[in-house]
RODO-2510 file (C-alpha; in nm, 4 decimals, decimal comma):
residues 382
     n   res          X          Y          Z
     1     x     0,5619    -0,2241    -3,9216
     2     x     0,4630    -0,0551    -3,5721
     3     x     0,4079    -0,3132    -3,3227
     4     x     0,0423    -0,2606    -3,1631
     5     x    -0,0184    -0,1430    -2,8284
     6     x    -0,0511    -0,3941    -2,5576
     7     x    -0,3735    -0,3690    -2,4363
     8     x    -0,4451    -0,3897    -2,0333
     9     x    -0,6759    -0,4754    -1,7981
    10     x    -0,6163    -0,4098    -1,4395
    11     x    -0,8706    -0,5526    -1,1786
    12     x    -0,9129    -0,4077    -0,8277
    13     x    -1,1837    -0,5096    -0,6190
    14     x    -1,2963    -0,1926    -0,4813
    15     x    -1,1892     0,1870    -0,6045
    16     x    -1,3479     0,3688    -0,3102
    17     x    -1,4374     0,7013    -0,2679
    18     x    -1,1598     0,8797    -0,0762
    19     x    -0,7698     0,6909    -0,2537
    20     x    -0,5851     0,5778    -0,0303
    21     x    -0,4117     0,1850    -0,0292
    22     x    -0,4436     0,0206    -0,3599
    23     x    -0,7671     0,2382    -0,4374
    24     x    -0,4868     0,5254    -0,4593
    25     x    -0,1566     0,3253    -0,6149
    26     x    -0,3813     0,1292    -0,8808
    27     x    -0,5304     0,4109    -0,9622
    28     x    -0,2325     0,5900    -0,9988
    29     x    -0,0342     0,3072    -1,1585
    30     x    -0,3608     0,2900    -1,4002
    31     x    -0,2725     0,6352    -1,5000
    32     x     0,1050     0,6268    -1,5340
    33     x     0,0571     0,3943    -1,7951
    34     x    -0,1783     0,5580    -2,0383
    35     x     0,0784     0,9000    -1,9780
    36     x     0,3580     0,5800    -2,1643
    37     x     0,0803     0,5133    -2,4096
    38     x    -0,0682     0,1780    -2,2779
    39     x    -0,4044     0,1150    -2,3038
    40     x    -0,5421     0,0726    -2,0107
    41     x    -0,8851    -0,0561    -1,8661
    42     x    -0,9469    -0,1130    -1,4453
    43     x    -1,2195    -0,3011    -1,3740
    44     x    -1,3801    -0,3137    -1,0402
    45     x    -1,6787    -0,3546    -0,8424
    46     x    -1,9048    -0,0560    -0,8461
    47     x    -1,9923    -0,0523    -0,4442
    48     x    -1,8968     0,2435    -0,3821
    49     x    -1,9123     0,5708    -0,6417
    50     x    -1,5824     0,6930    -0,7595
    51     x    -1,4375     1,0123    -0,6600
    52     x    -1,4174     1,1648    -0,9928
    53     x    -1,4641     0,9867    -1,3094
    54     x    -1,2257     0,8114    -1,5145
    55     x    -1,2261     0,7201    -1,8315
    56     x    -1,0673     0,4013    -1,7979
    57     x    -1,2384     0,2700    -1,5318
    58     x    -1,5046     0,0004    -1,5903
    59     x    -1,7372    -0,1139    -1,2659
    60     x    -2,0111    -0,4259    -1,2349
    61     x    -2,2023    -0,5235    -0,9993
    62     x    -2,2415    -0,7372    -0,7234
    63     x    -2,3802    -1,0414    -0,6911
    64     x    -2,5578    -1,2583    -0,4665
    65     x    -2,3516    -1,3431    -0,1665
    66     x    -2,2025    -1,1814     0,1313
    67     x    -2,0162    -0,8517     0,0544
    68     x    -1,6948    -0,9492     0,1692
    69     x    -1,6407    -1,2063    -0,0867
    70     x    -1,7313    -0,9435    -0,3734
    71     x    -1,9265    -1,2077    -0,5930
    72     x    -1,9472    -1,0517    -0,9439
    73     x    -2,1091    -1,2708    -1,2022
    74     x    -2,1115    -0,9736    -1,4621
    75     x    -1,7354    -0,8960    -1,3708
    76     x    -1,6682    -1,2592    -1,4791
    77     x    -1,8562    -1,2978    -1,7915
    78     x    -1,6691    -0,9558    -1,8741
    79     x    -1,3192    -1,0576    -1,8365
    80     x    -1,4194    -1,4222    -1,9939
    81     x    -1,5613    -1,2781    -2,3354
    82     x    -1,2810    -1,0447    -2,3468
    83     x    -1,0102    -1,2774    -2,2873
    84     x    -1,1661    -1,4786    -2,5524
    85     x    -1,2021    -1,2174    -2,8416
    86     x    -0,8601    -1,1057    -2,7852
    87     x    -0,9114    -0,7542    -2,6256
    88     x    -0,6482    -0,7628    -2,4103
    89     x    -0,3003    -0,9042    -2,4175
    90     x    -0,2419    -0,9277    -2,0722
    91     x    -0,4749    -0,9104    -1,7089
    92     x    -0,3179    -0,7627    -1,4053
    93     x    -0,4816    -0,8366    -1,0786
    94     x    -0,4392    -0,6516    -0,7467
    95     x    -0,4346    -0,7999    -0,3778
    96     x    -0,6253    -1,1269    -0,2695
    97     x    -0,9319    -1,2658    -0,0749
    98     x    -1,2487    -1,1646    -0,2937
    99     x    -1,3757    -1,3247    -0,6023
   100     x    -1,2621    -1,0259    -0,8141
   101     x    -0,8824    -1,1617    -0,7447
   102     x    -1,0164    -1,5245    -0,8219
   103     x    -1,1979    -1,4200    -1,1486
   104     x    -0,8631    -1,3419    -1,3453
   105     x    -0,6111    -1,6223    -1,2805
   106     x    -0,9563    -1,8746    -1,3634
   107     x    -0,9841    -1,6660    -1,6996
   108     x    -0,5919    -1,6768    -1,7708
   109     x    -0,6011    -2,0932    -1,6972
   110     x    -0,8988    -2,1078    -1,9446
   111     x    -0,7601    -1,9132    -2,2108
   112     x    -0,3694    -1,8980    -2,1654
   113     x    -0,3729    -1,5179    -2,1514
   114     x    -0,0446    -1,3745    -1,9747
   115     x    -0,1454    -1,3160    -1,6023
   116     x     0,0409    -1,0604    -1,3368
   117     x    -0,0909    -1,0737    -1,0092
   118     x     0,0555    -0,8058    -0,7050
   119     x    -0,0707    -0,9571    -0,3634
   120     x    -0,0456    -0,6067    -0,1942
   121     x     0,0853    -0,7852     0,1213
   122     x    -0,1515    -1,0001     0,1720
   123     x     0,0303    -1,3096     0,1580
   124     x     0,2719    -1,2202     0,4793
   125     x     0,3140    -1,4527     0,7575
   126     x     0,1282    -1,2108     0,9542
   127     x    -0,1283    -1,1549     0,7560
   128     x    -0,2136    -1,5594     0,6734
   129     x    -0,1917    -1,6441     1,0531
   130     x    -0,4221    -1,3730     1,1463
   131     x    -0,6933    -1,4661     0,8467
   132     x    -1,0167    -1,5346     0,9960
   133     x    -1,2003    -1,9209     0,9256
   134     x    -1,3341    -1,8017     0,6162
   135     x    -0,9816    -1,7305     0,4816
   136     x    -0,8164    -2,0434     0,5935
   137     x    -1,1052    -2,2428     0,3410
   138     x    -1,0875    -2,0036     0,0544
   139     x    -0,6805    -2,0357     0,0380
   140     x    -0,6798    -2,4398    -0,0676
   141     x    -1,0112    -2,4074    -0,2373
   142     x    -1,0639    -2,1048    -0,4414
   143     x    -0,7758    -1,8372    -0,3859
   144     x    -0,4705    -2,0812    -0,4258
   145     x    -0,6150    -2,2625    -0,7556
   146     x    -0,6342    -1,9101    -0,9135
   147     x    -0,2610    -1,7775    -0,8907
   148     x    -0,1679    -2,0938    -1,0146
   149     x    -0,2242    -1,9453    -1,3050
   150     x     0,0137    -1,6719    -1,2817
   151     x     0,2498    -1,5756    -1,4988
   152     x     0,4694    -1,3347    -1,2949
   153     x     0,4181    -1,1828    -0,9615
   154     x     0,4532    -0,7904    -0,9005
   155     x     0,5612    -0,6818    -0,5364
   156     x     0,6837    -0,3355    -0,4023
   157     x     0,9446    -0,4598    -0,1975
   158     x     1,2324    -0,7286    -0,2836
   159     x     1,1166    -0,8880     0,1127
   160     x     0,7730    -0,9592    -0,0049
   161     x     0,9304    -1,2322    -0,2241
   162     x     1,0032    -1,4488     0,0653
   163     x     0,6313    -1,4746     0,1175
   164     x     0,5682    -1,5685    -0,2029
   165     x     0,7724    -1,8693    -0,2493
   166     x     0,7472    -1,9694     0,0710
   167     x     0,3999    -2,1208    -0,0716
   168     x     0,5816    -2,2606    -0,3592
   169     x     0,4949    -2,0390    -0,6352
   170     x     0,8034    -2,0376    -0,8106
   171     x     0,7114    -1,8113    -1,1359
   172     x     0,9500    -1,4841    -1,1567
   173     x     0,9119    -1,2043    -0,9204
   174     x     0,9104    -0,8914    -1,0355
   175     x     0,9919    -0,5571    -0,7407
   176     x     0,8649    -0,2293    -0,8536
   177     x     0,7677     0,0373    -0,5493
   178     x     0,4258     0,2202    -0,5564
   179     x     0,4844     0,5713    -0,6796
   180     x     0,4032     0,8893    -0,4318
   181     x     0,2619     1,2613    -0,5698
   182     x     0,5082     1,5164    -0,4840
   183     x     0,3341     1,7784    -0,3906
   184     x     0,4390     2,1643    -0,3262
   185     x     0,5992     2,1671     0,0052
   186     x     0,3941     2,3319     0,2638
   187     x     0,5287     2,5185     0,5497
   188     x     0,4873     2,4115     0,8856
   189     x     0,1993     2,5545     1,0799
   190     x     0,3897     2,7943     1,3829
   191     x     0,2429     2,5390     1,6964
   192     x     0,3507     2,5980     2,0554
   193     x     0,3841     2,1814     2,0564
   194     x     0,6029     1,9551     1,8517
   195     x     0,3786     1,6606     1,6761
   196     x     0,4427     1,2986     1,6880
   197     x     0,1925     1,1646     1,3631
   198     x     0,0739     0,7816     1,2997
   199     x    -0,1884     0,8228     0,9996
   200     x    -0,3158     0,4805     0,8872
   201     x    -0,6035     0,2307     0,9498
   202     x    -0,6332     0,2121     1,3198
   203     x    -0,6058    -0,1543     1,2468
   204     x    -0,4176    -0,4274     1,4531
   205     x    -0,1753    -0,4883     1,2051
   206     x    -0,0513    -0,1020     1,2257
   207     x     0,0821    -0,1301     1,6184
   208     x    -0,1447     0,1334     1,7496
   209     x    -0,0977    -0,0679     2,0720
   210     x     0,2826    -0,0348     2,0780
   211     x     0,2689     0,2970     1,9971
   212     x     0,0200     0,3980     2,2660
   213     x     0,2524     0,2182     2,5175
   214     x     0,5721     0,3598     2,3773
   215     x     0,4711     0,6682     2,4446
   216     x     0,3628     0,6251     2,8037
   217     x     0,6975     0,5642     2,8505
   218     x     0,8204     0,8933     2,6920
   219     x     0,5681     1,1233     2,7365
   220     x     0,6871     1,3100     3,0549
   221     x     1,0514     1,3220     2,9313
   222     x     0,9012     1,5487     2,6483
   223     x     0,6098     1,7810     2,7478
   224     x     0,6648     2,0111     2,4480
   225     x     0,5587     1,6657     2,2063
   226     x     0,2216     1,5422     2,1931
   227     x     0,1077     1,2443     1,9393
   228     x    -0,1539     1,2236     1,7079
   229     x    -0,3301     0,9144     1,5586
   230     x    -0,5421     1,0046     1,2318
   231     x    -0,6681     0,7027     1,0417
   232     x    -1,0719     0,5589     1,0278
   233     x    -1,1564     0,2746     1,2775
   234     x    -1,1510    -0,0910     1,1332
   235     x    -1,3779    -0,3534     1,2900
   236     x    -1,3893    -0,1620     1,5892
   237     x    -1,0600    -0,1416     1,6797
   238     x    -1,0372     0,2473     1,7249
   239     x    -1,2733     0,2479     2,0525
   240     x    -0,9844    -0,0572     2,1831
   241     x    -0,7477     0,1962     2,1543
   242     x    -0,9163     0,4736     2,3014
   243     x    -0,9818     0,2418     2,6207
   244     x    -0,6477     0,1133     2,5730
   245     x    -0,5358     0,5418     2,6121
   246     x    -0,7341     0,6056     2,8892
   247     x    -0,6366     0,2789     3,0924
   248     x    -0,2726     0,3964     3,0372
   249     x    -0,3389     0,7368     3,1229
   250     x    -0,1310     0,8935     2,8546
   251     x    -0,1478     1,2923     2,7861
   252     x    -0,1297     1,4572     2,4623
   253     x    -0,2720     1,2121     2,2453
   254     x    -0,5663     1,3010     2,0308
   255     x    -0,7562     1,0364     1,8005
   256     x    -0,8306     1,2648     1,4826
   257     x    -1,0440     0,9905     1,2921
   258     x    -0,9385     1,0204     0,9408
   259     x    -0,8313     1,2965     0,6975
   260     x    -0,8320     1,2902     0,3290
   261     x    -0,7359     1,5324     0,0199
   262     x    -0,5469     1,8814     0,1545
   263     x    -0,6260     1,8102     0,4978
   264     x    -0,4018     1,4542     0,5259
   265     x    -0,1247     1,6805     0,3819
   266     x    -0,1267     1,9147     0,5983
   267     x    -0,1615     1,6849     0,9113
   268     x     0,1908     1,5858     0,7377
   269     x     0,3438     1,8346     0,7077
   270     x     0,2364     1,9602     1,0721
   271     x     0,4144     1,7483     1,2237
   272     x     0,7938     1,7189     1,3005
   273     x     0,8177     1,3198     1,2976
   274     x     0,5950     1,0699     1,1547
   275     x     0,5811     0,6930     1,3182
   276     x     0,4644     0,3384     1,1561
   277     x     0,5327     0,0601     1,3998
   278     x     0,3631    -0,1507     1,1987
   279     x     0,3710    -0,5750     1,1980
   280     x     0,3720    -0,6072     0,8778
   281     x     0,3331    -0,3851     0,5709
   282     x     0,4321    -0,4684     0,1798
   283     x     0,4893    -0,1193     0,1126
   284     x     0,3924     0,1758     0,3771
   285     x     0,2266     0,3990     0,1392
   286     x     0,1867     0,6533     0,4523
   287     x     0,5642     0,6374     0,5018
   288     x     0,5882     0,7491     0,1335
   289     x     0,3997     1,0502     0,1671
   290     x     0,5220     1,1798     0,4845
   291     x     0,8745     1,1708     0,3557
   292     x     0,7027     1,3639     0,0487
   293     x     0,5781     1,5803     0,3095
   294     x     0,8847     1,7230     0,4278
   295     x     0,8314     1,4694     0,7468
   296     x     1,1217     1,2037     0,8671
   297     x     0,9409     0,8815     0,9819
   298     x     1,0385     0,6079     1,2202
   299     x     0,9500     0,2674     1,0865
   300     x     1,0042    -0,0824     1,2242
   301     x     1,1343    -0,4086     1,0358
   302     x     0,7684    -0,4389     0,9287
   303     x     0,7863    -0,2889     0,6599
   304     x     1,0472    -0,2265     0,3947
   305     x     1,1987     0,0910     0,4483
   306     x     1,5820     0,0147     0,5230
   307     x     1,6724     0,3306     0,3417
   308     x     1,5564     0,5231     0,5768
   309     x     1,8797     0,4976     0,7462
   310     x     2,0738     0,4948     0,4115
   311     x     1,9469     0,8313     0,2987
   312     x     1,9395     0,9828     0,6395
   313     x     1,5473     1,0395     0,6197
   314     x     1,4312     0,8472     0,9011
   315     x     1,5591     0,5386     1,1786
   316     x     1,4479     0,2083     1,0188
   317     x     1,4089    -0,0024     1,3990
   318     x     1,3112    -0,3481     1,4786
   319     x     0,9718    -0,4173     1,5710
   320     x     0,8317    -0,3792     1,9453
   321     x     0,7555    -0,1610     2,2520
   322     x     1,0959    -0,1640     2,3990
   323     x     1,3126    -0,0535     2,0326
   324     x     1,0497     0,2059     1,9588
   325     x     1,0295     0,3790     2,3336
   326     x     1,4313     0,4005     2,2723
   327     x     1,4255     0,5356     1,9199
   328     x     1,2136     0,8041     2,0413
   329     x     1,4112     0,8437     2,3538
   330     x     1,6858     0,9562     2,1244
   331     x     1,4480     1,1355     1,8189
   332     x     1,2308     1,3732     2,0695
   333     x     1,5140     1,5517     2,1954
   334     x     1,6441     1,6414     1,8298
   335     x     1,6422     2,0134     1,7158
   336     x     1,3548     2,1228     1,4677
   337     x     1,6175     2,1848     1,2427
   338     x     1,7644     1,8753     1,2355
   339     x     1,4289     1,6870     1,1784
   340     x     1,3613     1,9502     0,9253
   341     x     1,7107     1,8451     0,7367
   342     x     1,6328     1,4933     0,7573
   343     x     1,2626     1,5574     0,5902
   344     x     1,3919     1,7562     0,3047
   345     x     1,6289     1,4666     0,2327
   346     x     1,3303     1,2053     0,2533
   347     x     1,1622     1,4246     0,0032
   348     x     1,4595     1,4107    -0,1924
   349     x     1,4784     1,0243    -0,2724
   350     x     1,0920     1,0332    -0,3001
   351     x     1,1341     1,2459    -0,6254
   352     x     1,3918     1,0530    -0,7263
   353     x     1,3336     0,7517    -0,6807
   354     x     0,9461     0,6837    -0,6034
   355     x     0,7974     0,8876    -0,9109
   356     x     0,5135     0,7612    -1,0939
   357     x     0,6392     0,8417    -1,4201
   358     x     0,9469     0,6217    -1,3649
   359     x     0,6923     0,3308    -1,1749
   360     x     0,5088     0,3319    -1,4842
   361     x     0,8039     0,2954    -1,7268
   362     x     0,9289    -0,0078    -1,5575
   363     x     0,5962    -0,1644    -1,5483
   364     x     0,5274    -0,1037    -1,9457
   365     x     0,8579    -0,2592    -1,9619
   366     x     0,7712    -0,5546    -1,7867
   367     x     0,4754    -0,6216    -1,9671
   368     x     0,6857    -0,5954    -2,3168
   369     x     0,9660    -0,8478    -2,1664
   370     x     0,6567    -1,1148    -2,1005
   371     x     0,4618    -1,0210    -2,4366
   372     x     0,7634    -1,0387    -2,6321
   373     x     1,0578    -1,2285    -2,4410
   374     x     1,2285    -0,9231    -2,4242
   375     x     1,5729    -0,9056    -2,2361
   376     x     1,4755    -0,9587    -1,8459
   377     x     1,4510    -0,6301    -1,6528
   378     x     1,6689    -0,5910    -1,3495
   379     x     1,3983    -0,5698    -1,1669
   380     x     1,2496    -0,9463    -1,2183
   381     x     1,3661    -1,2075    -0,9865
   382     x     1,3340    -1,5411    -1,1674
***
């Protein structure tokens, strides 16, 4: 007899209009899954409309309450009747901090349904001592009750762990990377300057700061470089930077506001060296794609990217003004051809190692090892 199908429900609070984050990867994931033959439903709110429709994507509306929380009475009673009738076998929940990632693990304690839940990074040291009032209630009261509930925990990178049980959630662990599109390989647009790219949320969290300092320090060493910072403003941190520019009185640096679809690849592969001096990151899905790109990247300790080194794609550097300005100190007076080596070997180990096809295998096979008690992937920590 043919076992059935394990049915699925992811649940993301927001799938918003242009991917990128965990609109993009859960998406994505969502999607590598059905291609193994999982059946698949995401459920999220429906504030903002979907880029193109999907066919396993299921939205509700909000509530009454302020917009940050994401209150969802319709997204509740949902998950509650379906838990209850049986149609799905397991409920997979995706980062922390609105009701949507509450919802689930209150379901799974209520009806002892198997219950992943991938923080997305939002359990880092960082990321808890920077949480605003609001946070620091919800955490005892609401968000901390919920993963209680959990049945195993999904991170991207085998250092995330450390956050989790340094809150004493002991349940296994298990470490499967986001997946990045390989697109064709685009040649390099012929500039008469070399580009220096930071693409993200212009966000404290990213080191926008350290980056704008780091290269005051370089800048007039290398007059054929200029950097450019693409990424939307968040809480009104973008204008910060621009004052934070002009008070240093760096040259070359343009603020590009962000780019999406062809035009963020592009801005990729345009440039000769991508840079994330990020605080804290449970992935980098931007360091991903620019080694997809073509496009060696420079990464701090922030984020989990030690093969960088390894694979010689990149310089993997410990976080702050003074290790950055002498990475690039050494990087900006490379050859063209020697960052060009080091990008085709990035995009290299993205195709063989960060495919979605092979993210999606080890995830079905995860969810068969906690249906069925399965031998223990090598990927779960326990």
């Amino acid at each position: 007899m043919t076992a059935r199908t394990p049915r699925i429900v992811q649940i993301v609070p927001v799938i918003a209009d242009e991917a990128s984050g965990p609109s993009y990867s859960v998406a994505r994931l969502c999607e590598s899954l059905i291609q193994q033959g999982q059946d698949v439903t995401l459920a999220a709110l429906d504030w903002t409309a979907a880029p193109v429709p999907r066919s396993y994507l299921r939205t509700f509306p909000l509530g009454f309450g302020p917009r940050r929380l994401g209150r969802s009475p319709r997204m509740r009673e949902w998950l509650l009747r379906e838990a209850q009738e049986g149609s799905f076998d397991i409920m997979h929940n995706h980062s922390l901090w609105m009701m949507p990632n509450v919802y689930p693990g209150q379901v799974a304690k209520q009806v002892n349904i198997p219950y992943v839940v991938s923080p997305r990074g939002t359990l880092s040291a960082w990321a808890m001592a920077n949480g605003s009032r609001v946070k620091r209630l919800f955490w005892p009261t609401v968000q901390r009750p919920s993963l209680a509930a959990t049945t195993c925990f999904h991170i991207t990178a085998k250092s995330e762990c450390a956050d989790i049980r340094r809150f004493g959630f002991r349940q296994p662990v298990c470490v499967i990377p986001n997946g990045v599109d390989i697109r064709p390989l685009l040649a390099k647009a012929d500039h008469n300057h070399r580009t220096l790219l930071f693409l993200g949320r212009i966000h404290p969290i990213k080191g926008v700061d350290i980056l704008l300092r780091a290269w005051g320090a370089v800048m007039q060493r290398y007059p054929d470089w200029c950097l450019r910072i693409v990424g939307p403003d968040n809480d009104g941190y973008l204008p910060r930077m621009k004052r934070l520019a002009t008070g240093l009185a760096v040259e070359r640096v343009t603020f590009s506001g962000p780019l999406y679809g062809d035009a963020k690849w592009r801005a990729y592969a345009d440039a000769e060296l991508f840079v994330l001096p990020t605080h804290t990151e449970n992935f980098g899905m931007s360091v991903a794609e620019s080694l997809a790109s073509g496009t060696p990247a420079i990464v701090t300790h922030g984020a989990p990217w030690s093969g960088l080194d390894d694979r010689y794609a990149g310089w993997w550097i410990e976080p702050g003004c003074d290790s950055l300005v002498a990475c690039l100190e050494s990087v900006l007076g490379r050859s063209k051809e020697d960052l060009t080596e080091m990008g085709l070997s990035g995009r290299a180990w993205m195709q063989t190692d960060f495919s979605w096809t092979e993210v999606g295998r080890r995830m079905a096979e995860t969810y068969r090892w906690i249906l069925q008690s399965t031998n223990k992937p090598s990927w779960v920590i326990e």
